[in-house]
MOPAC internal coordinates of N, CA, C and O (Angstrom, degrees):
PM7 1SCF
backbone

  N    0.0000 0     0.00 0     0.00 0    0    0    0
  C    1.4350 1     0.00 0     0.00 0    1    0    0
  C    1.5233 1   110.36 1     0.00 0    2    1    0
  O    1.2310 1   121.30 1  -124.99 1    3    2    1
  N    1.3729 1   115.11 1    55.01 1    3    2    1
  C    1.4120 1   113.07 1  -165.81 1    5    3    2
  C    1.9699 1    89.54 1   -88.38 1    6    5    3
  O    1.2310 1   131.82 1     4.63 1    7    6    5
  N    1.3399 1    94.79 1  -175.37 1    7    6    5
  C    1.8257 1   115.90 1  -165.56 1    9    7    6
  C    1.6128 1    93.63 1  -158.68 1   10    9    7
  O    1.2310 1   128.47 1   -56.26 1   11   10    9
  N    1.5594 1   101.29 1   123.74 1   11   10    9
  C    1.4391 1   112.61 1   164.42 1   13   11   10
  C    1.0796 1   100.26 1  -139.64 1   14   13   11
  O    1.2310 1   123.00 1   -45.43 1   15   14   13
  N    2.1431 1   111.86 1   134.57 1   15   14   13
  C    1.2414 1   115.39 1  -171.68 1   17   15   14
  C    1.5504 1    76.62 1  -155.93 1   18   17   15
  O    1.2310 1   138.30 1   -57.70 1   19   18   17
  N    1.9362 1    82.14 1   122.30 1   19   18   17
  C    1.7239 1   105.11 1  -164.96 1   21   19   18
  C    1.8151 1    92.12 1  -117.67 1   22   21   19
  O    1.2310 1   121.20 1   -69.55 1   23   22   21
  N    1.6202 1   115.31 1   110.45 1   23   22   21
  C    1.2331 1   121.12 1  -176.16 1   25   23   22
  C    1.5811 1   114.72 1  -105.40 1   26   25   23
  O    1.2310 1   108.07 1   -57.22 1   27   26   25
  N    1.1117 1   139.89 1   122.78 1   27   26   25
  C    1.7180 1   132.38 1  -159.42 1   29   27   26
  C    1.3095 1   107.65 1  -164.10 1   30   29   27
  O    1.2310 1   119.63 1   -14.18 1   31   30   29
  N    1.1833 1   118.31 1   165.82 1   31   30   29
  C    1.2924 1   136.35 1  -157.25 1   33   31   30
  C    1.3028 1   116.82 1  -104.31 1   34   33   31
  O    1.2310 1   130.54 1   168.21 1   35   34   33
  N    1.6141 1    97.26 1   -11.79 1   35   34   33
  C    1.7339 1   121.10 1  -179.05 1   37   35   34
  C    1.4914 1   116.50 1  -108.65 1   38   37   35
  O    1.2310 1   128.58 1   -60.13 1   39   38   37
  N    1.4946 1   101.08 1   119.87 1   39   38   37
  C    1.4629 1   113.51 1   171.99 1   41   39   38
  C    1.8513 1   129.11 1   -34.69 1   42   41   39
  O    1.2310 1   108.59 1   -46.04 1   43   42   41
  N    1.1323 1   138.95 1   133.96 1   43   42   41
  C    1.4450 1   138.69 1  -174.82 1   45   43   42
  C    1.4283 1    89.69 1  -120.81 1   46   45   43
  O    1.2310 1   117.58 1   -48.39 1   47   46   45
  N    1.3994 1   122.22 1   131.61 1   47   46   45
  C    1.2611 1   115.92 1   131.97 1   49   47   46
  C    1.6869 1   137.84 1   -75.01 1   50   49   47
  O    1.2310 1   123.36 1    -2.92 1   51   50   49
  N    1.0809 1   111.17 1   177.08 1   51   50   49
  C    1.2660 1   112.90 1  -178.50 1   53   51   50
  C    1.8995 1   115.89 1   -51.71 1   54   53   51
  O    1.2310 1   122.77 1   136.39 1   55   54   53
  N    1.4193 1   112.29 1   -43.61 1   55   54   53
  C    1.2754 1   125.90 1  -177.72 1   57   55   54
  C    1.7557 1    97.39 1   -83.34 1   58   57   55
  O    1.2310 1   111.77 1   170.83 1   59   58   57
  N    1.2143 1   133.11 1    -9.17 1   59   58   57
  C    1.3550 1   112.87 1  -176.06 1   61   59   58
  C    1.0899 1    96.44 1  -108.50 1   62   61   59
  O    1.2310 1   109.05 1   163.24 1   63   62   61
  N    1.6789 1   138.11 1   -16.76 1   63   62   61
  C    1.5258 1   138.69 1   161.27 1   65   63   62
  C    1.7831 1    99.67 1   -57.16 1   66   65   63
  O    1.2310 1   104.99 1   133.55 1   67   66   65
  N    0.9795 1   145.38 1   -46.45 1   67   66   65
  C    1.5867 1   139.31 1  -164.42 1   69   67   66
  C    1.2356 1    99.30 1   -75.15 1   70   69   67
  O    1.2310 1   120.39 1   125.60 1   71   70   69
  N    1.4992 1   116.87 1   -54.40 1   71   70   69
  C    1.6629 1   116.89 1   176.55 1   73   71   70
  C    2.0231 1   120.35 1   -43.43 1   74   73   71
  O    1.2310 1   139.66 1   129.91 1   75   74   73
  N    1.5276 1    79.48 1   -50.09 1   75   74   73
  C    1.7167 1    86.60 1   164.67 1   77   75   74
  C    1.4100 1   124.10 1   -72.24 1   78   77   75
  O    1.2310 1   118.33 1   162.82 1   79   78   77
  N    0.8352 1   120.78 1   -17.18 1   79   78   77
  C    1.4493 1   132.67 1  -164.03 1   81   79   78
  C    1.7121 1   112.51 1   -70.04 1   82   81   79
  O    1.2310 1   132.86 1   125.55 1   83   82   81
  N    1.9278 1    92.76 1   -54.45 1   83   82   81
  C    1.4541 1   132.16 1  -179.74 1   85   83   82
  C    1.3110 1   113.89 1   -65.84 1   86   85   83
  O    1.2310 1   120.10 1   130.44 1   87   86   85
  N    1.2297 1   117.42 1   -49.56 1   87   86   85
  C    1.5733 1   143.29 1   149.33 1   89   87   86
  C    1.6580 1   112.54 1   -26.06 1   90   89   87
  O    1.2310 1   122.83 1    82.96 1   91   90   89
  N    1.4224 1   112.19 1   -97.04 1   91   90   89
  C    1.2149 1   105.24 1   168.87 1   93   91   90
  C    1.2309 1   130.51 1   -40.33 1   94   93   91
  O    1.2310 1   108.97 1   133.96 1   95   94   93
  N    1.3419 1   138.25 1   -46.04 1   95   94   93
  C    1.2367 1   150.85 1   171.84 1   97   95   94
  C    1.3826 1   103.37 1   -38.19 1   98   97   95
  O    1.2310 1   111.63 1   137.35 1   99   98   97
  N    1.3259 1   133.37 1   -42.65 1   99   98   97
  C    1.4432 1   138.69 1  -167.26 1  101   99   98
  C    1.5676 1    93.48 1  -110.87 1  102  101   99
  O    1.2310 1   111.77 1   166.61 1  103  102  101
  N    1.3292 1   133.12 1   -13.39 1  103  102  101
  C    1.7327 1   111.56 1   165.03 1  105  103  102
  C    1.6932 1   110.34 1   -91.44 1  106  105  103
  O    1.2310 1   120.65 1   173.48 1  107  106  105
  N    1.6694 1   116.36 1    -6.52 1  107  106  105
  C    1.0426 1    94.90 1   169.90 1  109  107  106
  C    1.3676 1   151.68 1   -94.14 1  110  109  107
  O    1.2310 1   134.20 1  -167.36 1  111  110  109
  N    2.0554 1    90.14 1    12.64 1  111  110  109
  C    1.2325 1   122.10 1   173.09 1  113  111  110
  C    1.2788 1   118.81 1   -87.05 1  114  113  111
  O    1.2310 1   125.04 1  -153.79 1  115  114  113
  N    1.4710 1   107.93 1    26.21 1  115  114  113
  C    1.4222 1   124.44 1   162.66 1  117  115  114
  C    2.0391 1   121.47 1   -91.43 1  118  117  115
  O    1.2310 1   130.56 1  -176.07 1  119  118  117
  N    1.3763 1    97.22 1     3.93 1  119  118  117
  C    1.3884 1   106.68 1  -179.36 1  121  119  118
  C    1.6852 1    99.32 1  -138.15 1  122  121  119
  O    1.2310 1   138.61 1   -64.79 1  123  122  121
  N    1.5510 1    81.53 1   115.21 1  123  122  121
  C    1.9151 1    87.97 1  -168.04 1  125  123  122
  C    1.0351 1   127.19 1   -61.27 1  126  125  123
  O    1.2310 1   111.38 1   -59.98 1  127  126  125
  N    1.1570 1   133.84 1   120.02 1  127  126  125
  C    1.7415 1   152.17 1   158.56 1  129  127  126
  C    1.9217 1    84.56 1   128.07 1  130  129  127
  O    1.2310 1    97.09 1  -167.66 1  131  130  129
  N    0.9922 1   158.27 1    12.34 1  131  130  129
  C    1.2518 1   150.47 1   102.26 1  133  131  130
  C    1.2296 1   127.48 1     8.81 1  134  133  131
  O    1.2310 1   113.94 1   -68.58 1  135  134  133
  N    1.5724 1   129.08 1   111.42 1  135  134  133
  C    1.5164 1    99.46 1   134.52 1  137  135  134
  C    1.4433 1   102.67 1  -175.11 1  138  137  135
  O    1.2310 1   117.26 1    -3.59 1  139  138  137
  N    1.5406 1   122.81 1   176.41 1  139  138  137
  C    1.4832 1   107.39 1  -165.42 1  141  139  138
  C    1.4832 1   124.07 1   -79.29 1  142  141  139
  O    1.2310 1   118.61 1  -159.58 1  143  142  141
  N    1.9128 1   120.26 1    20.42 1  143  142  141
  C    0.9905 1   106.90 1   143.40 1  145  143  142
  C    1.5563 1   133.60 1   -69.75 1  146  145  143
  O    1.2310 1   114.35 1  -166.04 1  147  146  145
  N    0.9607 1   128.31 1    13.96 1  147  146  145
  C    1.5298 1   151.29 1   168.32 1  149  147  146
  C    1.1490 1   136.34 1  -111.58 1  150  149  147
  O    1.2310 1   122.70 1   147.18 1  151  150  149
  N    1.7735 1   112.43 1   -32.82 1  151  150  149
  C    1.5074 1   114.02 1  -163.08 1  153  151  150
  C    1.6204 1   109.17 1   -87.33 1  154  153  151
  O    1.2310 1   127.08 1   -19.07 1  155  154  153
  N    1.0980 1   103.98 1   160.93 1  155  154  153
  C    1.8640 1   108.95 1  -175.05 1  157  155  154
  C    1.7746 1    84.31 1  -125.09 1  158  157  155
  O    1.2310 1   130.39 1   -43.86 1  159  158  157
  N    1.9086 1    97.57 1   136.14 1  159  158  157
  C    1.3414 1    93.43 1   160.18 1  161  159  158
  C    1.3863 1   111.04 1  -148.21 1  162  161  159
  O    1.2310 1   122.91 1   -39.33 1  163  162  161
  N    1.5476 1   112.02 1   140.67 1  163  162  161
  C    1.1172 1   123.13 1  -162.73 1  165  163  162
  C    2.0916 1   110.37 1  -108.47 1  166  165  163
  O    1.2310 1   115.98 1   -59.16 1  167  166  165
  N    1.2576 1   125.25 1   120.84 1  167  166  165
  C    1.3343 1   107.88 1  -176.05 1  169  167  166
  C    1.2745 1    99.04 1  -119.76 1  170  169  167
  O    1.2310 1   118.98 1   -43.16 1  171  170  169
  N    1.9759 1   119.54 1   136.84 1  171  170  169
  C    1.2503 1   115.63 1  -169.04 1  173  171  170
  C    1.6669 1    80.94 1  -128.52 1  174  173  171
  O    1.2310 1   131.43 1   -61.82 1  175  174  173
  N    1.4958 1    95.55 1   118.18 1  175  174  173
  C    1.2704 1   106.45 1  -177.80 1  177  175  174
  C    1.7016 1   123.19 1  -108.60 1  178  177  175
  O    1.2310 1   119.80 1   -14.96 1  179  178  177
  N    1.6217 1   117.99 1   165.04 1  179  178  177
  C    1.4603 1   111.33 1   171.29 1  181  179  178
  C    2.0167 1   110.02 1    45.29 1  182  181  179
  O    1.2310 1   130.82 1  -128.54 1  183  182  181
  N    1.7332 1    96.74 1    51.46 1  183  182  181
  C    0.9833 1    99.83 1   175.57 1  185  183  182
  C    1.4944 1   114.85 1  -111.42 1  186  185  183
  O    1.2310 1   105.48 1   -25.20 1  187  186  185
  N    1.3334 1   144.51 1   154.80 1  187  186  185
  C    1.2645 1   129.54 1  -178.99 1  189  187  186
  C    1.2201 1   132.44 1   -65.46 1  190  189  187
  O    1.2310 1   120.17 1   -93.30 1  191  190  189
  N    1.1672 1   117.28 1    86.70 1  191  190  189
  C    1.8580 1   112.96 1  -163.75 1  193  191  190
  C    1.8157 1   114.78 1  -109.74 1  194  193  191
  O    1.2310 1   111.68 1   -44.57 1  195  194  193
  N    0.7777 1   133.27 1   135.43 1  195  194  193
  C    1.6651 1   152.33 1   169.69 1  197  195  194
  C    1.4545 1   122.64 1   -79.29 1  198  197  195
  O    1.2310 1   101.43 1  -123.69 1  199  198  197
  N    1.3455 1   151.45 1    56.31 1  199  198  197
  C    1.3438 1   127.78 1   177.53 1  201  199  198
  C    1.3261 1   105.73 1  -103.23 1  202  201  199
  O    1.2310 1   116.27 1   -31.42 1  203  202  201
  N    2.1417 1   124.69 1   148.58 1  203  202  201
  C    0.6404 1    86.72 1  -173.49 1  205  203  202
  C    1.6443 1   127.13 1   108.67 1  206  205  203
  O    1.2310 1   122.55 1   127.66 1  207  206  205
  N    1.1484 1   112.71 1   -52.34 1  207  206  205
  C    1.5508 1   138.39 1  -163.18 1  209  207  206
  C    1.8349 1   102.16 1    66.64 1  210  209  207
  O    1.2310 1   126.46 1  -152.00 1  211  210  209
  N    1.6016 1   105.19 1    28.00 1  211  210  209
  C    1.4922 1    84.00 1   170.33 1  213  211  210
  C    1.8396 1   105.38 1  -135.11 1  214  213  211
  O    1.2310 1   120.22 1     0.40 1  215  214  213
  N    1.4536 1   117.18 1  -179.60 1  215  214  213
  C    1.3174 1   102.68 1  -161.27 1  217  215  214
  C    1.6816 1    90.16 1  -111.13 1  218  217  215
  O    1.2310 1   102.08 1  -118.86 1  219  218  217
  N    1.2506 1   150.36 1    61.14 1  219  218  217
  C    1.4407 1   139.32 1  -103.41 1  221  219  218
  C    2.1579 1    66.94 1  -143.71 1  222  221  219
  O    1.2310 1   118.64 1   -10.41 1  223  222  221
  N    1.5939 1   120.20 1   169.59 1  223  222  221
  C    1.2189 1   122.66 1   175.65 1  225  223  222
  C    1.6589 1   101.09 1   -50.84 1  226  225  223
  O    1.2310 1   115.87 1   -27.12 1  227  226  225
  N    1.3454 1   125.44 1   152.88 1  227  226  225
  C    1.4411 1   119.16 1   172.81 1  229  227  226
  C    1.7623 1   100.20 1  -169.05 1  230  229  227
  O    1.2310 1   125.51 1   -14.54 1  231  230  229
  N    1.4125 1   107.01 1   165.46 1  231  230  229
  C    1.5744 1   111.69 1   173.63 1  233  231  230
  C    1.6244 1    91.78 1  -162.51 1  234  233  231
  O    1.2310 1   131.40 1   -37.84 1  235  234  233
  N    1.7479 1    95.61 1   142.16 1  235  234  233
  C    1.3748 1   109.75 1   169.32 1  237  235  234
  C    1.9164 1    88.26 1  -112.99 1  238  237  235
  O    1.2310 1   125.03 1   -39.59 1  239  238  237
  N    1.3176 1   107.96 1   140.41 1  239  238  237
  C    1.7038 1   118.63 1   165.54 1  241  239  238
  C    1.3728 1   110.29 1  -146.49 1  242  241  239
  O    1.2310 1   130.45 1   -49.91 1  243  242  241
  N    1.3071 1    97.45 1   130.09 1  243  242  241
  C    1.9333 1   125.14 1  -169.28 1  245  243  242
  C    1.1753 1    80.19 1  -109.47 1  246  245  243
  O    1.2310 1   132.27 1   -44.24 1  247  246  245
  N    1.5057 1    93.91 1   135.76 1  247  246  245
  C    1.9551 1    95.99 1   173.06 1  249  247  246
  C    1.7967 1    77.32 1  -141.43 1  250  249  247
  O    1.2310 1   122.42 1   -53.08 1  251  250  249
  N    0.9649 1   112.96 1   126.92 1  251  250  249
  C    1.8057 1   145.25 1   154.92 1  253  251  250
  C    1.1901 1   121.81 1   -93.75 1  254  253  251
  O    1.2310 1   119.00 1   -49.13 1  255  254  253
  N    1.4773 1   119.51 1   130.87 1  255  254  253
  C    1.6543 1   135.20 1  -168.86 1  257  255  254
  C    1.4306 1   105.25 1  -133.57 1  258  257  255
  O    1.2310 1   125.65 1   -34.09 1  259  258  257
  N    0.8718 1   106.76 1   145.91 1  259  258  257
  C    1.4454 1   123.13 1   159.44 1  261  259  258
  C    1.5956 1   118.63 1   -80.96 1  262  261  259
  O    1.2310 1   116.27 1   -93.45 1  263  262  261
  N    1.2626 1   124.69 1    86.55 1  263  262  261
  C    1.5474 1   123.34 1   177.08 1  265  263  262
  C    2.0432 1   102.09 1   124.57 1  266  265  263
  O    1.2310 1   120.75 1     0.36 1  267  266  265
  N    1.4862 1   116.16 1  -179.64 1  267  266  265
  C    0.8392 1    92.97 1   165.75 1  269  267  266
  C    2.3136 1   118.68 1  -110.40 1  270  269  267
  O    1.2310 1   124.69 1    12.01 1  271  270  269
  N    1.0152 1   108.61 1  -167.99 1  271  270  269
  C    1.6980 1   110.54 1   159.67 1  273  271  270
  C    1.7277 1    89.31 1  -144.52 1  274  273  271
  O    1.2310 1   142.22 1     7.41 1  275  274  273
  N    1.4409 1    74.45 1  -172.59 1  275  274  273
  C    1.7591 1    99.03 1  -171.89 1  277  275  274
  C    1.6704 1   114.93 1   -94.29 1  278  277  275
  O    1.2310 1   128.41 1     0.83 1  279  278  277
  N    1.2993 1   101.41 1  -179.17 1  279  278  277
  C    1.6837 1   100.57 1  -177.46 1  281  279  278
  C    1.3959 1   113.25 1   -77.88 1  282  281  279
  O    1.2310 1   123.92 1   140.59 1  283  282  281
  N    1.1923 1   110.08 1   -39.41 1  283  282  281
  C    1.9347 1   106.97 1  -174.48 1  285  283  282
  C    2.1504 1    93.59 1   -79.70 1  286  285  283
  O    1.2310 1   109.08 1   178.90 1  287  286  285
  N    0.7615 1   138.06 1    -1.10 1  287  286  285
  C    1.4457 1   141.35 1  -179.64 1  289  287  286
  C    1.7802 1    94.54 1   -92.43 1  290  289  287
  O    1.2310 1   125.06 1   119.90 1  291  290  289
  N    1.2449 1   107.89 1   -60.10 1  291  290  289
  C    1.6123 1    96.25 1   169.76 1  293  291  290
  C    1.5003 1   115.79 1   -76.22 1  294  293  291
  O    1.2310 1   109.09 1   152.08 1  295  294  293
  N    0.8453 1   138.04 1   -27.92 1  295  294  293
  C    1.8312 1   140.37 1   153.30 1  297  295  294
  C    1.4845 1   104.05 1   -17.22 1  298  297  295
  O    1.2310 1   133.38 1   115.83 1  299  298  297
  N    1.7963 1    91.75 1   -64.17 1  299  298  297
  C    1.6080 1   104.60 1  -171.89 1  301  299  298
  C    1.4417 1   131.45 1   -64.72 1  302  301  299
  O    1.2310 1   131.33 1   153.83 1  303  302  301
  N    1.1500 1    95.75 1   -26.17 1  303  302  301
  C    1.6527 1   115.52 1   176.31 1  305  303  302
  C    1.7157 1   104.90 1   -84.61 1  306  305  303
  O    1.2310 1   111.13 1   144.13 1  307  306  305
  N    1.1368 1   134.30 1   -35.87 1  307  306  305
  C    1.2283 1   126.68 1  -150.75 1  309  307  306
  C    1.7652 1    88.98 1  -101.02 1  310  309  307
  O    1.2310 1   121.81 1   147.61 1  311  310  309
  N    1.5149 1   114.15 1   -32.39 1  311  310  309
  C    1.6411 1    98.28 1   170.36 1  313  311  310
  C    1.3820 1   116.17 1   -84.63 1  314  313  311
  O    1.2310 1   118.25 1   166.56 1  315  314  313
  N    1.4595 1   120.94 1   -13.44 1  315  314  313
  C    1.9269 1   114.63 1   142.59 1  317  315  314
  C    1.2853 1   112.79 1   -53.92 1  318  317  315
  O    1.2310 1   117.38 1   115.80 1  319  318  317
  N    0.8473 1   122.59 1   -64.20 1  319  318  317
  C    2.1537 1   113.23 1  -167.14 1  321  319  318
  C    1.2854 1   100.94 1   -37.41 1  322  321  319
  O    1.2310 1   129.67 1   120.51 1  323  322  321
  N    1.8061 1    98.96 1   -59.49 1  323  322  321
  C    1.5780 1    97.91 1  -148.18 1  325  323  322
  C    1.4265 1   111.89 1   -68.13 1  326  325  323
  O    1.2310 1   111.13 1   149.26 1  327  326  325
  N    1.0833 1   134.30 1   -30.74 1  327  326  325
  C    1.4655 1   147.25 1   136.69 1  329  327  326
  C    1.7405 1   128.70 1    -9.50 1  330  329  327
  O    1.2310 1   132.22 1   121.40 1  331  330  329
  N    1.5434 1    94.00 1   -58.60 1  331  330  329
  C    1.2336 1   120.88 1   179.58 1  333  331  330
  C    1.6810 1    93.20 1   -67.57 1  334  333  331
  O    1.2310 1   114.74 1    97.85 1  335  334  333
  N    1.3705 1   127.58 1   -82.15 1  335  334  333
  C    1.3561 1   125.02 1   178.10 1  337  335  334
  C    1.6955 1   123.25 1   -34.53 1  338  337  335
  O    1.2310 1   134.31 1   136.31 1  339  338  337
  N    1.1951 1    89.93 1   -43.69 1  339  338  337
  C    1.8153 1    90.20 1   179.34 1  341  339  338
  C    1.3470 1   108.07 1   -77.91 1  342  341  339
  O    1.2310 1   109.42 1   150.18 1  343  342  341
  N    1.6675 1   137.44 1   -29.82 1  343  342  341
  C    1.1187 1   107.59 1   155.63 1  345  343  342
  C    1.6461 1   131.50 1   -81.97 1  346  345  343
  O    1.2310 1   114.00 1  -175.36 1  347  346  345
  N    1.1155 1   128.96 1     4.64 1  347  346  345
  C    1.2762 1   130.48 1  -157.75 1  349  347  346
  C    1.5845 1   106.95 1  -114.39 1  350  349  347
  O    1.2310 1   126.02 1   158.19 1  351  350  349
  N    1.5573 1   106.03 1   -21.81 1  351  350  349
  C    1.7348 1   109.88 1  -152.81 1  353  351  350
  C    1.7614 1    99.20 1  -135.74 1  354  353  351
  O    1.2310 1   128.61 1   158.08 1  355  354  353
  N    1.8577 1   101.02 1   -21.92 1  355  354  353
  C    1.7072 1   100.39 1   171.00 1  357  355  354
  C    1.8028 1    82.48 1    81.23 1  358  357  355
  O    1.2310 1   112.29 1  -143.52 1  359  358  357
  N    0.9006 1   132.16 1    36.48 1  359  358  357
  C    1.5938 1   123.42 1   154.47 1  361  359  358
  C    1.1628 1   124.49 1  -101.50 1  362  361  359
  O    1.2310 1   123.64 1   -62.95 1  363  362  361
  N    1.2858 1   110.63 1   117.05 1  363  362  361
  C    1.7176 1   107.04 1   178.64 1  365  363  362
  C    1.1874 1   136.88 1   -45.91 1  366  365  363
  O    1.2310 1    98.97 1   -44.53 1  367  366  365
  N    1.3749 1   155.41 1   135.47 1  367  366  365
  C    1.4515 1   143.95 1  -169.66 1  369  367  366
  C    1.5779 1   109.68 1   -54.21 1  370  369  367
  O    1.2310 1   131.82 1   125.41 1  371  370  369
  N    1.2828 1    94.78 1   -54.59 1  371  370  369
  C    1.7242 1    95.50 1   171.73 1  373  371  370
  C    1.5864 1   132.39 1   -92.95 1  374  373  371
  O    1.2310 1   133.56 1  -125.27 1  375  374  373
  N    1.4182 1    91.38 1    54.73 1  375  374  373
  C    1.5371 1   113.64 1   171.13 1  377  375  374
  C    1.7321 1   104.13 1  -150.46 1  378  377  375
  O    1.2310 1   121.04 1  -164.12 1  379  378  377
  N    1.0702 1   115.62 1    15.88 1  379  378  377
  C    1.7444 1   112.35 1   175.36 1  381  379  378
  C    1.6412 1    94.09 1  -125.41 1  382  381  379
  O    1.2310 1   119.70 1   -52.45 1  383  382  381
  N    1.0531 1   118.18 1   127.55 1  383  382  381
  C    1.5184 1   142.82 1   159.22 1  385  383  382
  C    1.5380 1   114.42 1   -86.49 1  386  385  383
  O    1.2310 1   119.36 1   -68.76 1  387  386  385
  N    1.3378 1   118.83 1   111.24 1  387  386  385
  C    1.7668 1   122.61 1   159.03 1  389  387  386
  C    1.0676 1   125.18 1   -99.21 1  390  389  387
  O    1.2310 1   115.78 1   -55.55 1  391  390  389
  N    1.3403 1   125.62 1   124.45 1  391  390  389
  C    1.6709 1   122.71 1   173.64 1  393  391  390
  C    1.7212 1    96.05 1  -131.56 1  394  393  391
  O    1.2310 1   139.75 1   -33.80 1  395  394  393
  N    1.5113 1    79.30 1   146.20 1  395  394  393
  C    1.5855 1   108.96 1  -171.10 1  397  395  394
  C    1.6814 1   104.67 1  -104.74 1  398  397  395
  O    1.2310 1   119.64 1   -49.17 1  399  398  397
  N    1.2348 1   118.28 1   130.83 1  399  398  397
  C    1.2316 1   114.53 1   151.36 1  401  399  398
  C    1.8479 1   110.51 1  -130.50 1  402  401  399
  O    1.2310 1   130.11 1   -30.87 1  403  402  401
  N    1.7489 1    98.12 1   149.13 1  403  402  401
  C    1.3236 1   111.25 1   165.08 1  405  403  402
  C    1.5103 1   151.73 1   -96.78 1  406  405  403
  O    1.2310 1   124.84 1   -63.10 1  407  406  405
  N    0.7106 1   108.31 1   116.90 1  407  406  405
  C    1.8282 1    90.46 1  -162.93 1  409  407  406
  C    1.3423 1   128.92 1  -102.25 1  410  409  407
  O    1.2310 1   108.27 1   -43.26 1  411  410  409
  N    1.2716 1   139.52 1   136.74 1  411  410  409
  C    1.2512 1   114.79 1  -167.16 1  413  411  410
  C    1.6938 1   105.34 1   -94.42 1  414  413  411
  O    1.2310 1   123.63 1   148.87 1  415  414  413
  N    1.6206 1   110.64 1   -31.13 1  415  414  413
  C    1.5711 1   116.34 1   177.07 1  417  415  414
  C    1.5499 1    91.69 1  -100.02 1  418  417  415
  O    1.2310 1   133.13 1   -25.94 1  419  418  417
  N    1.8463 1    92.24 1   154.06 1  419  418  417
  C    1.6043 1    98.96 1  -157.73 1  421  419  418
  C    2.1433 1    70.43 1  -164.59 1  422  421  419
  O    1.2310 1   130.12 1   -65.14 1  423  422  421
  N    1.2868 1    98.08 1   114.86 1  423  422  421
  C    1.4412 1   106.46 1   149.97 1  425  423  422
  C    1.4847 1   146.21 1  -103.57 1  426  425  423
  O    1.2310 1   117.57 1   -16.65 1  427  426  425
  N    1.0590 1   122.24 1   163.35 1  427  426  425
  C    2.0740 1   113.15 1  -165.27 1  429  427  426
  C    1.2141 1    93.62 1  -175.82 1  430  429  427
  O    1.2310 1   120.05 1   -45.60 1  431  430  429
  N    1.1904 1   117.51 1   134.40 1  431  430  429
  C    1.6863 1   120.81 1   133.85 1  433  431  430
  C    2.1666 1    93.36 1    95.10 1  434  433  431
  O    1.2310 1   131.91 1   178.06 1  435  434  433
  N    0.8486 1    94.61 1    -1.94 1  435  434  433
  C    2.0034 1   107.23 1  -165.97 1  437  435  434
  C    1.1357 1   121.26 1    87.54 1  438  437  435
  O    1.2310 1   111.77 1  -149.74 1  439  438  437
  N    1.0648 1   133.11 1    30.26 1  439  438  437
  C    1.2006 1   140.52 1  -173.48 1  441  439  438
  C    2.2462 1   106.80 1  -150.19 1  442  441  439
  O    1.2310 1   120.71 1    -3.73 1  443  442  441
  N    1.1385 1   116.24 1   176.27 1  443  442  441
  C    1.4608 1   117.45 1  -173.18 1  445  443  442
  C    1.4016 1    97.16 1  -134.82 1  446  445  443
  O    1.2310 1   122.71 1   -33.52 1  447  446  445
  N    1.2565 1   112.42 1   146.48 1  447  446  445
  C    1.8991 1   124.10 1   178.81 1  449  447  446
  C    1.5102 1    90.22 1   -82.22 1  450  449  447
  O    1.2310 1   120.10 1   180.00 1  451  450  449

């Protein structure tokens, strides 16, 4: 029940949202019992962002799980994104921010795991 919500200052088209889409889906099978039969992802694009004090390409992405993983499992995932973004979107590694949160309640379907 993972959640990726990729927020940036840089435009996606329609064909570079599927590329990403496909992308993530297969980096988030970098955190075990993962994978994009589960994940929801949301991209809020060409939004006004500052890092820096400058408005330069950038992305903040919150990725949310249901349960926890380990630190080198998020290591692994967070040097996929940033990867993934810098080739796909032209964002520099050190201009995308990832934060992780964990959850222990996680709802679906009307009911909670």
């Amino acid at each position: 029940m993972p959640y990726i919500c990729t927020t940036t200052n840089v435009g996606i088209s329609a064909e570079k949202e599927k590329v990403l889409k496909q992308k993530l889906g297969k980096a988030i099978e970098l955190l075990p019992g993962k994978s994009e039969r589960w994940l929801m992802l949301s991209f809020v694009p060409e939004t006004k962002m500052y890092f820096h004090g400058d408005s330069d390409n950038m992305a903040f992405v919150d990725v949310s799980i249901f349960g926890k993983s380990s630190p080198q499992n998020y290591q692994s995932l967070t040097s996929e994104i940033t990867k993934i973004l810098n080739e796909e979107l032209g964002i520099e590694k050190d201009c995308i921010y990832v934060k992780y949160e964990e959850s222990s309640y996680w709802g679906w379907n009307g009911s909670n795991f």
